[in-house]
C-alpha positions in Angstrom: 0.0 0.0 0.0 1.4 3.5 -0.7 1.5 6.1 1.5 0.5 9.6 0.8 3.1 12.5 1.4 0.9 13.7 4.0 0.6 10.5 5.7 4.5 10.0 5.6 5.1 13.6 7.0 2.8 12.6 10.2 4.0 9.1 10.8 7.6 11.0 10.8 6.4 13.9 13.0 4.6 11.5 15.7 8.0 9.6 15.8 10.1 13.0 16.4 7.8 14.3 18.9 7.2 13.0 22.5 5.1 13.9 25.5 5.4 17.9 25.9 6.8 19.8 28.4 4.4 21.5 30.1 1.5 20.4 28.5 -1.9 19.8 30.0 -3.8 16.4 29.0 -7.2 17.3 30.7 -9.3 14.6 31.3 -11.0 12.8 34.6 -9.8 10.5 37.4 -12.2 7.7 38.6 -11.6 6.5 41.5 -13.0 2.8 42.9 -12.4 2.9 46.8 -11.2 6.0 48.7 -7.2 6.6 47.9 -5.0 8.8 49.6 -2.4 11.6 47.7 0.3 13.4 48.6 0.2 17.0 48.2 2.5 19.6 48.9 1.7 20.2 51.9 -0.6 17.5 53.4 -2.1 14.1 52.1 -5.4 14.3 50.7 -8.4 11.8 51.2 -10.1 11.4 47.9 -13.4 9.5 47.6 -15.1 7.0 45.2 -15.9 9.0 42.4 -15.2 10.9 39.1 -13.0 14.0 38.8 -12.0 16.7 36.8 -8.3 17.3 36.3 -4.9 17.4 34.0 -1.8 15.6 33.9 1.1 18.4 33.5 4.8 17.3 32.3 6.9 19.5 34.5 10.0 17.8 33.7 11.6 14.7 31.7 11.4 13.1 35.7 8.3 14.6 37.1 4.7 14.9 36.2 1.9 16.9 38.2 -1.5 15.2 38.5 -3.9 18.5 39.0 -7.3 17.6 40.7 -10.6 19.4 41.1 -11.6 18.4 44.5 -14.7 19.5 46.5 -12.2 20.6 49.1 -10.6 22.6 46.6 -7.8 22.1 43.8 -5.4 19.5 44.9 -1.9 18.8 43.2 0.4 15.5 43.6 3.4 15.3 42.3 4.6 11.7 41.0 8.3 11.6 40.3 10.0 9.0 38.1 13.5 7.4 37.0 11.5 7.2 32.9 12.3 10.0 30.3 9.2 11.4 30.1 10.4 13.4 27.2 12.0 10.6 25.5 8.0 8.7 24.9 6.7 7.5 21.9 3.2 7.1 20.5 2.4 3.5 22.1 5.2 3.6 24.7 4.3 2.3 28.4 4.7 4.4 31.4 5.8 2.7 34.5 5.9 3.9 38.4 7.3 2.4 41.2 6.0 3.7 44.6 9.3 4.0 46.0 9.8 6.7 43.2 7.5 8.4 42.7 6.8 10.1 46.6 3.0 8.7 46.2 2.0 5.6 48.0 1.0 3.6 45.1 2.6 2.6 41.7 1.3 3.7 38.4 1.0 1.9 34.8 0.1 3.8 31.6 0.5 4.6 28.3 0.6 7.1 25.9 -0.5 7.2 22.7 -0.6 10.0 19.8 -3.3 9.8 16.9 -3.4 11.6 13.4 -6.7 12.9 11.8 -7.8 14.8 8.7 -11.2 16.7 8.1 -12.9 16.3 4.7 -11.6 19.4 2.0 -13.6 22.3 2.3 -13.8 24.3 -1.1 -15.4 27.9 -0.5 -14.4 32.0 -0.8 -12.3 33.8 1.4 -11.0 37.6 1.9 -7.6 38.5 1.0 -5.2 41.1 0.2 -4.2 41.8 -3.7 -1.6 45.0 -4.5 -1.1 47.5 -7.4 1.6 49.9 -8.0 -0.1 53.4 -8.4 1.8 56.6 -9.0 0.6 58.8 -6.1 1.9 62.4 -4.3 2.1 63.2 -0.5 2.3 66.6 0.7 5.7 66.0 2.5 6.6 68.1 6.4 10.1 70.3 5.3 12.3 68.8 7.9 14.5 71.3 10.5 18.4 71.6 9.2 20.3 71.7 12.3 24.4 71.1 13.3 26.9 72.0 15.6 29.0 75.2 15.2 31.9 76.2 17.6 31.6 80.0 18.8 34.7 81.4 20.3 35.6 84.3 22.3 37.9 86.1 25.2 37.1 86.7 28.9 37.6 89.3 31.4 41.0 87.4 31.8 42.6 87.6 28.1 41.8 84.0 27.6 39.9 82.4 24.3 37.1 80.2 25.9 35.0 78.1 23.1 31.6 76.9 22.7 29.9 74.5 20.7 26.1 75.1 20.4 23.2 73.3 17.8 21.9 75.6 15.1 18.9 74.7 13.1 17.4 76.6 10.1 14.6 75.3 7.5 11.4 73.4 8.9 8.0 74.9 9.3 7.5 74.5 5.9 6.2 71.3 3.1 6.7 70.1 0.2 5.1 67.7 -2.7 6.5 64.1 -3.2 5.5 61.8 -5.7 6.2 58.0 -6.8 5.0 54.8 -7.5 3.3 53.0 -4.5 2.3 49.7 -3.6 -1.2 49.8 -2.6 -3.0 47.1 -0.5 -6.7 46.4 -1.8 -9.3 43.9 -0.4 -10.3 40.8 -2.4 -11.6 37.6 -2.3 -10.2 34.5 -4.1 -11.4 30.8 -4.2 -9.6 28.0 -1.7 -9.1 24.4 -0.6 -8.0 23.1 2.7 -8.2 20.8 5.2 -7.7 20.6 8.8 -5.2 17.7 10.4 -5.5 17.5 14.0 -2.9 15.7 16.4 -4.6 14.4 19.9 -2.4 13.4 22.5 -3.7 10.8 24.9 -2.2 9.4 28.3 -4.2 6.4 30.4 -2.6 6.1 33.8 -3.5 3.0 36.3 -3.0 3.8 40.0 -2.5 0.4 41.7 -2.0 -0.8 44.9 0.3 -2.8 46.4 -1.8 -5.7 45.8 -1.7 -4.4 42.0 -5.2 -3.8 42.7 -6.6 -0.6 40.4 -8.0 2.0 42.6 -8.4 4.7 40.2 -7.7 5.6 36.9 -7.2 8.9 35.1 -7.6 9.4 31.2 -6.6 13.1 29.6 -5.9 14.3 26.0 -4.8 17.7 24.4 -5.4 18.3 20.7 -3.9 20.5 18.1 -5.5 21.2 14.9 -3.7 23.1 11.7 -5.1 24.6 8.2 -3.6 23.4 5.2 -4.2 24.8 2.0 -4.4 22.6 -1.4 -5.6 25.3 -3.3 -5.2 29.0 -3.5 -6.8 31.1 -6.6 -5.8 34.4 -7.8 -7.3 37.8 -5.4 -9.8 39.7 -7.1 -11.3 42.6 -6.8 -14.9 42.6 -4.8 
């Protein structure tokens, strides 16, 4: 089967690019039984139930799990010996309790998918130019520079000054050449949009290897590409 130059360019792209720095995978965490977190400050009791929240990258060793509790916004840190930055689309994620700070271990994986809209043919507004001999009335600018003035004291002795002098201005004056004008148009186009998700499915497990919560996020990106592009014209 051949493979389009599009579909080449994003199987290359997804195997360049890894799990971003500082990105936020928003999603949910379900929880099965009541777990307990580590926060910065205290650990937090959270109850069976579903969750709002984001898994940030803060680091190639570190990622932030971000929680909408009803107490309030809770964050736990999980720490890790992986390269987080060094993932691939399909690669595991694997953390050991006695690295990560938290009292359970955690098994994911992250995963990046590719998707392309339908072509879209329509108008759209652009910007066309013309070169157009035009005239400006033109502000005379002020002439100025530095003169030296020299004289004698009380005391017999030459003492020198230098001082600005400026002459002109005030006035204007006529200027006239070709231009490149900017005009409004429209012109006739094709594109598409291709949209990379990101997605990240993260196990919490006991030490039983029991799963007592889960959390699922995704980001997406979505670009415009043109296929087709027709001359501006005029309104």
């Amino acid at each position: 089967m051949k493979l389009s130059i599009l579909t080449k360019t994003m199987i290359a792209t997804s195997l360049l690019l890894a799990l971003s720095a500082c990105k936020d995978l928003s999603g949910s965490l379900v929880t099965n039984e009541k777990i307990s977190l580590r926060a910065a400050r205290a650990d937090v009791d959270i109850q069976p139930g579903t969750y709002r929240g984001a898994l940030k990258v803060q680091s190639k060793k570190k990622i932030n799990l971000e929680l909408e509790l009803p107490q309030g916004k809770v964050v736990a840190a999980f720490k890790t010996k992986q390269n987080l930055k060094d993932l691939k689309p399909g690669d595991k994620i694997e953390i050991s309790a006695k690295d990560s700070g938290q009292p359970y271990d955690v098994a994911g994986v992250y995963d990046v998918d590719h998707s392309s809209s339908s072509p879209v043919r329509t108008t759209e507004s652009c910007t066309y130019y013309t070169t157009e001999y035009r005239c400006h009335e033109v502000q005379d600018r002020e002439q100025c520079d530095t003169v030296t003035e020299c004289g004698t004291n009380a005391q017999g002795e030459q003492i020198c000054k230098e001082r600005t002098r400026c002459s002109g201005g005030g006035g204007s004056h006529t200027e006239c050449g070709n231009e490149s004008v900017a005009h409004s148009g429209t012109h006739e186009v094709e594109y598409y949009h291709s949209t990379r998700t990101e997605f990240v499915a993260l196990k919490i497990l006991a030490s039983d290897k029991r799963v007592v919560a889960e959390f699922k996020g995704s980001d997406s990106d979505s670009d415009k590409h043109y296929t087709y592009q027709g001359s501006c014209d005029r309104f």
